[in-house]
C-alpha positions as CSV (number, residue, x, y, z in Angstrom):
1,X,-23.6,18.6,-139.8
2,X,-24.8,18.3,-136.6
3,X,-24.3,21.8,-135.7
4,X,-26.6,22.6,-138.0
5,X,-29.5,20.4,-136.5
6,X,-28.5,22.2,-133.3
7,X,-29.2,25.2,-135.1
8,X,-32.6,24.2,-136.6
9,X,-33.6,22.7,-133.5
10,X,-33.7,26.0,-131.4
11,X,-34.9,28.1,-134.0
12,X,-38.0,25.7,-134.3
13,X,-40.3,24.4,-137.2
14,X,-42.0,27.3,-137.6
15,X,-38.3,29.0,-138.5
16,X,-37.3,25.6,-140.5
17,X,-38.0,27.6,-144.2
18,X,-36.1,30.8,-143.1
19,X,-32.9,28.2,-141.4
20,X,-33.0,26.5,-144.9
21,X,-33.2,29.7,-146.8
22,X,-29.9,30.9,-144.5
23,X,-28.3,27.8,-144.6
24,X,-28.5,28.2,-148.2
25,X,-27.2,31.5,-148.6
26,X,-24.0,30.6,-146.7
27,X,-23.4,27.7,-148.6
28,X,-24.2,25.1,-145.7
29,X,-26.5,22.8,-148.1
């Protein structure tokens, strides 16, 4: 899933919680 570290990567740490919390929701993890 390396789209989705592309993903984390720009939203930043800070955001990491909230890309989880998405990622989640769409049925990524």
């Amino acid at each position: 899933r390396n789209y989705l570290s592309s993903a984390m990567a720009k939203l930043g740490a800070r955001n990491r919680t909230e890309a989880a919390r998405v990622a989640r929701t769409r049925g990524w993890l």
